[in-house]
C-alpha positions in Angstrom: 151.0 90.6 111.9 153.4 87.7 112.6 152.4 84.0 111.4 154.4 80.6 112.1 154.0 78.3 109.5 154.6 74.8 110.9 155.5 71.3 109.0 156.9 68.3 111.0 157.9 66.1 107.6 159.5 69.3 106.0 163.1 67.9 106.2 162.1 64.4 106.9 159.8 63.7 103.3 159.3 65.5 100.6 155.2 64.8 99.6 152.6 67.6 98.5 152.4 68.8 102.2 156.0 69.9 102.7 156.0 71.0 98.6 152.9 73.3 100.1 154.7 74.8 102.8 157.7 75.7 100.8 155.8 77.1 98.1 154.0 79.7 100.8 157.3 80.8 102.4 158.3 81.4 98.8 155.1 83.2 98.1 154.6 85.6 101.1 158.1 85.7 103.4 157.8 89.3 101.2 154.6 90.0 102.1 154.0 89.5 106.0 156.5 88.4 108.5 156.1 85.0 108.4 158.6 81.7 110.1 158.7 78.4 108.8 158.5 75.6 111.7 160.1 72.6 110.2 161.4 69.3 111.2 164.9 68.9 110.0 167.3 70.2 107.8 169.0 73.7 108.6 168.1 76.8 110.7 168.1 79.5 109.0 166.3 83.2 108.8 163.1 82.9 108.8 163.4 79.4 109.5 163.7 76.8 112.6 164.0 73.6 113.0 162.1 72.1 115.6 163.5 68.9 117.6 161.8 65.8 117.1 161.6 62.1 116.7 161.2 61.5 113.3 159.1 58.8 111.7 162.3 57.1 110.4 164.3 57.6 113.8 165.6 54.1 114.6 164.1 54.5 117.9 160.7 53.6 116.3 161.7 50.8 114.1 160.0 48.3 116.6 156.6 50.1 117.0 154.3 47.1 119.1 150.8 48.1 118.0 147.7 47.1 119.7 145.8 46.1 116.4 144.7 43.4 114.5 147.6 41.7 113.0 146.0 42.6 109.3 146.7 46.1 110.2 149.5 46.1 112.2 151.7 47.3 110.3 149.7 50.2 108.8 149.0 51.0 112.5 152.5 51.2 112.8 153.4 53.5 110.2 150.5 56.0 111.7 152.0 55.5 115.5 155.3 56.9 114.2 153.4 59.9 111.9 152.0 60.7 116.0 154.7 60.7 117.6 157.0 62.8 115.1 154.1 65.6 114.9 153.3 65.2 118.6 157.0 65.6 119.6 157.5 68.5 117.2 154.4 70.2 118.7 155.5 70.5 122.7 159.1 71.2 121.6 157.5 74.4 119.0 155.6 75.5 122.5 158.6 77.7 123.5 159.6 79.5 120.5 156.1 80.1 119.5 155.2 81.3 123.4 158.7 83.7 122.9 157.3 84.8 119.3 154.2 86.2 119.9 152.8 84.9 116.7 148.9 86.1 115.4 148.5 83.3 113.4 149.9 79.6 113.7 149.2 77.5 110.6 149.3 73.9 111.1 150.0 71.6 108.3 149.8 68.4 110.8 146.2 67.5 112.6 148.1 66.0 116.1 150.6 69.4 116.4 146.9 71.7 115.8 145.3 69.2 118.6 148.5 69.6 120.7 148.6 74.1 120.2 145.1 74.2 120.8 145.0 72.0 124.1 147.9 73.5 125.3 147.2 77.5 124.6 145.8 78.2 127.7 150.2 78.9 128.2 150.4 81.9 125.9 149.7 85.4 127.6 147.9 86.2 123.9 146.8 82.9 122.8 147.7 82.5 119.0 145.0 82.0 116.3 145.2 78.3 114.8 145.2 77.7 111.0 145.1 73.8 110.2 145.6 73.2 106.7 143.6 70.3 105.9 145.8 68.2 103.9 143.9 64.7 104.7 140.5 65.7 103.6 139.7 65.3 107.2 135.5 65.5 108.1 134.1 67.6 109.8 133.3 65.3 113.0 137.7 64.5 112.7 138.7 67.5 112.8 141.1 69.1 115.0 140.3 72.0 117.5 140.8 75.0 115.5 139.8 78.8 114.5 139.7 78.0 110.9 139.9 74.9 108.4 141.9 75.4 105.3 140.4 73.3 102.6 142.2 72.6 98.9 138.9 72.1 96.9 135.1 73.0 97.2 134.4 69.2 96.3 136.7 69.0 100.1 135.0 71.8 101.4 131.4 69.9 101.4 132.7 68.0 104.6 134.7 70.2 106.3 133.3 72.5 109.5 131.3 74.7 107.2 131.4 77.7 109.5 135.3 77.7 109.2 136.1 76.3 106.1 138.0 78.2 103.6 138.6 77.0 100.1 142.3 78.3 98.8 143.6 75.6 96.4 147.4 74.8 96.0 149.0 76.6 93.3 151.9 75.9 90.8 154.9 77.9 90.1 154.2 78.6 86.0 157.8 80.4 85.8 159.5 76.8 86.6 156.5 74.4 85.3 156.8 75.4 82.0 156.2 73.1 78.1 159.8 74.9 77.1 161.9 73.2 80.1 164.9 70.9 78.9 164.6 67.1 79.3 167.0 65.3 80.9 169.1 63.0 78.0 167.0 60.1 77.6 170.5 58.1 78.2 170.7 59.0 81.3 166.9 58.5 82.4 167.4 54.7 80.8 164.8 55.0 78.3 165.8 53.3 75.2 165.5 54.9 71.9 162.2 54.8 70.3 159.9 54.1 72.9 157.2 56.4 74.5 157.6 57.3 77.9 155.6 58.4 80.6 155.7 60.1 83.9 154.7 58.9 87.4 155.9 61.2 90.6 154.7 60.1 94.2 155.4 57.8 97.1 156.6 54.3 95.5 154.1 52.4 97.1 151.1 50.4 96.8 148.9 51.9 99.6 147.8 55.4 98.2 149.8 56.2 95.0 149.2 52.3 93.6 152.4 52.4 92.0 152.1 48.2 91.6 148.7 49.2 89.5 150.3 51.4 86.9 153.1 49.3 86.4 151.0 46.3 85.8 148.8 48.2 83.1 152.4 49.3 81.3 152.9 45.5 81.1 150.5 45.6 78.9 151.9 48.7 76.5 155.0 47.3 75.4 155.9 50.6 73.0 156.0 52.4 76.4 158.9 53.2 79.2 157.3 53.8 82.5 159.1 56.2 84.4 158.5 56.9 88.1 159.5 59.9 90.3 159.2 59.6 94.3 160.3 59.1 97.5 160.8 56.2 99.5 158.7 53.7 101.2 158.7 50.5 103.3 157.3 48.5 99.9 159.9 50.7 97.4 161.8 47.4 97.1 159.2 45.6 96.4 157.8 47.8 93.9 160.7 48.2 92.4 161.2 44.8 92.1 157.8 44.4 90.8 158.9 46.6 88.0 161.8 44.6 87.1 159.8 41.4 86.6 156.9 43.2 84.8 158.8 45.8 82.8 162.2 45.0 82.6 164.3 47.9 81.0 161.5 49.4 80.3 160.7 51.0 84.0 163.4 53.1 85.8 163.1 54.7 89.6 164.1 57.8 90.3 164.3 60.3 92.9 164.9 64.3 92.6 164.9 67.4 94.2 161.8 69.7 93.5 163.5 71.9 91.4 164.5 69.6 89.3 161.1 67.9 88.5 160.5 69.7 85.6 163.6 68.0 83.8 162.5 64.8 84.4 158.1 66.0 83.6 159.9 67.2 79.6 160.8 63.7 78.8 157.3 62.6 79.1 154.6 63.0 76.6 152.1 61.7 79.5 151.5 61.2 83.2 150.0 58.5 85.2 149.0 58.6 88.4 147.1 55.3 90.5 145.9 56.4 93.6 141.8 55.9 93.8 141.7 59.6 95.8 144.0 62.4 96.5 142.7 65.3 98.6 144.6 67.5 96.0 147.4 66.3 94.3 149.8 69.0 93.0 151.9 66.4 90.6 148.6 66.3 88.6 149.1 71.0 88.6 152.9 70.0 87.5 152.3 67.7 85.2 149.5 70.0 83.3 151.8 73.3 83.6 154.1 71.5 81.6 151.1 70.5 79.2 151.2 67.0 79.8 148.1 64.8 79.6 147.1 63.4 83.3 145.6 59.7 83.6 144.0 60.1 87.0 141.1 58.3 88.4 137.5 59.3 88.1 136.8 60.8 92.0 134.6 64.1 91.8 137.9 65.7 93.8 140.3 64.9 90.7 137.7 66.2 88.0 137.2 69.5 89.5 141.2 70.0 89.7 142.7 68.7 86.7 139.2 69.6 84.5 140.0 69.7 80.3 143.5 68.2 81.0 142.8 64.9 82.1 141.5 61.8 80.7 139.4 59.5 83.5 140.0 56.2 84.1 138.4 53.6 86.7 141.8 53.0 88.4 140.5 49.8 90.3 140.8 48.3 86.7 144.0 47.9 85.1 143.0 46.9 81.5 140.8 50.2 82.0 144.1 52.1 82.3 145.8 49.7 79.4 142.4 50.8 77.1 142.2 55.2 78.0 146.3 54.9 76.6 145.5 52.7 73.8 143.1 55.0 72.5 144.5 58.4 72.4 147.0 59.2 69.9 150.0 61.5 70.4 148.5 63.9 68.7 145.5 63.6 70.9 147.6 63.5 73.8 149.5 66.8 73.1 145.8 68.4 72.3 144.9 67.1 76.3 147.8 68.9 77.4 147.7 72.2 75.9 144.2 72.3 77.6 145.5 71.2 81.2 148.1 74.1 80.6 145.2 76.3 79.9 143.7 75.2 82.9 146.5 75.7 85.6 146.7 79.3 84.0 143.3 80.3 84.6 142.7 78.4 87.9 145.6 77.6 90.1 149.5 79.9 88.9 151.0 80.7 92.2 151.9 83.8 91.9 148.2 84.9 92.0 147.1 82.8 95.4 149.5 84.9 97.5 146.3 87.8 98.2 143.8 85.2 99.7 146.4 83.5 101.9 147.2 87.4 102.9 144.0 88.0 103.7 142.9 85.1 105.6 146.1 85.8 108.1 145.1 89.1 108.0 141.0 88.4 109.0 142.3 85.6 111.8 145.0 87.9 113.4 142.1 90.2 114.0 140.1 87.9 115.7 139.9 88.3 119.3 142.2 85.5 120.8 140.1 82.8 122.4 141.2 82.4 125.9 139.7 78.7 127.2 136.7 79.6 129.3 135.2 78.1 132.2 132.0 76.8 131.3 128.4 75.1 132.8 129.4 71.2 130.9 133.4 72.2 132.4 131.2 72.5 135.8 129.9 69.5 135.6 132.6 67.2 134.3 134.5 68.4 137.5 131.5 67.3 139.6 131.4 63.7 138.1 134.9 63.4 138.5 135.2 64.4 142.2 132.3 62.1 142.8 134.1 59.2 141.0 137.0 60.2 143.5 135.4 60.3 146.5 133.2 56.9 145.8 137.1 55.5 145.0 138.1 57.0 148.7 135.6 55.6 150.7 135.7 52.0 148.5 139.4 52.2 149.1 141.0 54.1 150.7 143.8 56.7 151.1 147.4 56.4 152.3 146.8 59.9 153.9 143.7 59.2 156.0 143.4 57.3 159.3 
């Protein structure tokens, strides 16, 4: 059984997705023979690097989008998402038509669209695997053989006949409550004060960084600190934080491995967004028995369970209240349960089976070569009609 695992932004970002697929290769390049697709970085075994345009190439700094001015510039942003996955999906067409891959997982919705228009090209055409990372519905959904979804909350409005629930998972030996902090000192926190944790996008469209740091304005005993990549607003957030906060916020931005240092100088985490179809900080946060703030959504409550405490996140004094009223010692009793919880529920090392068995039940499907069917019939009908109505209306440059 061969599978290609493929991620466009693995090598470009670092968010949950591309977290995801280097946690599988981790978990199973032991297991089944398995090659990571991915869209920078270095070649290596096991692993390719698919040419692309990525979505910070300069070439795509001036994206002109046919919108409404209002959301131009979120149409933007999605316009260079397409064109990265899309150009990362025709370029993997030759190495996955030379593999003879089983199985091709797809992190990205455009590169499953793109595999499964063009797979008419393979001699054995491969099984798809989309990973549904956007809690897509069903009617959105790309063209595929089967739907991965995070959470049975997800799962509800996915393609039910090829949904399969397999949560992400947490690596317990690295997420653990003993891990070192890094020196306070050096994180910027001034003696004294409480601090908590915030790791995502810096941004106010999803994670709502500008929402936590306005409730912190309001806790002046506590040092927000906040973990994440970069964004078009990150200079404006951080600037946010500097007129709100003052010394009392610091950015950062760290390597995966190196999370946990910065999770142990927390006695809390925060997180904004109204929504996430998963959200594996809220998994890291709890392995290292931290109490997670986190919004209300059904999603969030069947994930993070006895380790979080809800809050209405479209309110920030409701955020300002939740921390007021928990004590440390409260706090620390919320985390030992969301430890608990990630032990029971989501430690890595025991998802490895289901994802074994799921390539295993799709590589023995038999491959679904595109047939020609009765609606295929007729489409071709309607459109050589259209063509010859257009002939007669207008001519040709080949008749006389």
């Amino acid at each position: 059984m061969k599978v290609a695992l493929l991620c466009s932004g693995l090598g470009h970002v670092l968010r949950g997705h591309e977290t995801f697929a280097r946690q599988l290769v981790q978990m199973l390049a032991d297991r089944i023979d398995l090659t990571l697709f991915k869209g920078g970085g270095e070649s290596s075994p096991g692993e390719l690097v698919i040419p692309n345009i990525p979505r910070d190439s300069p070439l795509l700094a001036r994206v002109h989008p046919k919108a409404n001015p209002k959301w131009a510039a979120s149409v933007a942003d999605q316009e260079r998402h397409r064109i990265e996955s899309e150009t990362f999906a025709y370029a993997a067409l030759a190495p996955l038509m030379a593999g003879g891959y089983d199985v091709v997982h797809c992190l990205e919705r455009e590169v499953c669209t793109v595999l499964h228009r063009e797979r008419h090209l393979f001699a054995r055409p491969p099984r798809l695997l989309f990973s549904n990372g956007g809690a897509i519905p069903d009617h959105e959904l790309p063209p595929c053989d089967a739907v991965q979804e995070h959470t049975p909350y997800n799962a509800r409005f996915s393609a039910r006949n090829k949904a399969v629930v397999i949560p992400h998972g947490v690596d317990l030996t690295l997420f653990r409550p003993d891990a070192a902090p890094l020196p306070r000192e050096r994180l910027g926190i001034a003696p004294g004060r409480r601090v908590a944790i915030s790791v995502g996008t810096i941004c106010r469209h999803h994670k709502r960084m500008d929402h936590v740091i306005e409730a912190f304005a309001a806790l002046p005993e506590w040092h927000l600190m906040i973990v994440g990549q970069e964004s078009p607003e990150a200079d404006e957030i951080r600037a946010l934080g500097r007129a709100r906060l003052g010394d009392r916020v610091s950015f950062h931005r760290a390597l995966h491995p190196d999370l946990p240092q910065y999770y142990a100088a927390a006695e809390a985490f925060v997180l904004g967004s109204m929504f996430e179809t998963f959200g594996i900080v809220y998994l890291e946060a709890m392995a290292m028995a931290l109490p997670v703030f986190c919004t209300t959504h059904p999603n969030q409550r069947s994930i993070v369970a006895d380790g979080g405490i809800y809050v209405d996140m479209r309110v920030p004094a409701a955020l300002v209240a939740a921390i007021r009223q928990h004590s440390p010692e409260s706090l620390a009793a919320t985390g030992r349960r969301g430890r608990q919880v990630v032990e029971r529920g989501f430690d890595q090392s025991t998802l490895y089976e289901r994802y074994v068995e799921l390539y295993s039940r799709l590589a023995h499907m038999p491959p679904q070569v595109p047939q020609w069917t009765a609606s295929d019939q007729w489409r071709a009908r309607l459109r050589n009609l259209k063509r010859r109505l257009n002939d007669r209306v207008r001519g040709r440059a080949e008749s006389n």
